[in-house]
C-alpha positions in Angstrom: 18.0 -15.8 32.8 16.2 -15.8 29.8 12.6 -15.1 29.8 10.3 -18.3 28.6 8.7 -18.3 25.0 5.5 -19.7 24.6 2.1 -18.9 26.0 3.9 -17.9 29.6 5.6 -14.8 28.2 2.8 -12.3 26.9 5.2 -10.2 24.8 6.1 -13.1 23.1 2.2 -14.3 22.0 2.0 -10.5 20.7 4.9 -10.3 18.9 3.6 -13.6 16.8 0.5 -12.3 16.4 1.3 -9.0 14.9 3.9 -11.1 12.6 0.8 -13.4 11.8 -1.0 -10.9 11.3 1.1 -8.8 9.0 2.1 -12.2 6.8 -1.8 -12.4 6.7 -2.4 -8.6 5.8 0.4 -8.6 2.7 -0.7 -12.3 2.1 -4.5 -10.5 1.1 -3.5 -7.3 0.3 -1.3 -9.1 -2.9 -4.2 -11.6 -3.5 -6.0 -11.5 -7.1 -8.7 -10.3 -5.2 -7.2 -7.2 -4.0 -5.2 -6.6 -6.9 -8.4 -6.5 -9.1 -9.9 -3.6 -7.1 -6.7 -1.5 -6.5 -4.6 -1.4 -9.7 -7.4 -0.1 -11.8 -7.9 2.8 -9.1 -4.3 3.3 -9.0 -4.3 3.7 -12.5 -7.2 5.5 -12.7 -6.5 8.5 -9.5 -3.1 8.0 -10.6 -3.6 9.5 -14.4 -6.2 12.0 -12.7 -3.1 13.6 -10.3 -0.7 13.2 -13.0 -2.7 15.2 -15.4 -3.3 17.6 -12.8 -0.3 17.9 -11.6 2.0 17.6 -14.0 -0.2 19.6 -16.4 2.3 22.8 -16.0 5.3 21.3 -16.7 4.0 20.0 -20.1 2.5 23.0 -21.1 6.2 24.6 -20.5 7.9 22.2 -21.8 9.8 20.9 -18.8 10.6 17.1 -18.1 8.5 15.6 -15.6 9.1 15.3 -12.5 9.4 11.6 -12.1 9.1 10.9 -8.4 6.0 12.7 -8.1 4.8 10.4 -11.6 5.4 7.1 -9.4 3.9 8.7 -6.4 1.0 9.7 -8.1 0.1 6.3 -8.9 1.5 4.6 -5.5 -0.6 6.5 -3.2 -4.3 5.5 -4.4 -2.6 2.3 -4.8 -1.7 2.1 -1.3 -5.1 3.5 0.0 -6.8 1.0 -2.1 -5.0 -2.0 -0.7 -5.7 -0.5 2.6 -9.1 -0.4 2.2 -9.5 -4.0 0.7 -7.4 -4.9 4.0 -10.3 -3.0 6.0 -12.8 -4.5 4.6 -11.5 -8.4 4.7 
């Protein structure tokens, strides 16, 4: 027997909240809004890092290490989409 889907069955209600709420969350976090205030601080933190980290390989002449190039700029990225989320 199948358990009922609506208001009856608790897990269910939860389980369409979090998706609502997660359709919501990526809904604002991609919003011009959002976007405004976290590409220029990815861009920004993200040159900062690079420069630092990447600084040595330059220097010697080395490639750059290129997953740690996309990271770099990902991360604040992230934590500044986060925080617009927080926020809203």
């Amino acid at each position: 027997m199948e358990p009922p889907q609506g208001e009856d069955n608790p897990t269910f209600s939860k389980q369409r909240a979090v998706n609502l709420d997660i359709r919501q969350g990526l809904r604002l976090v991609f919003s011009r809004f959002a976007l405004r205030k976290s590409v220029p601080t990815a861009l920004i933190v993200g040159f900062l890092l690079n420069s630092f980290n990447q600084f040595p390989y330059l220097l010697n002449g080395k490639p750059l290490v290129w997953y740690k190039v996309c990271l770099n700029f990902a991360v604040p990225f992230v934590v500044s989409s986060y925080s617009v989320f927080l926020v809203c």
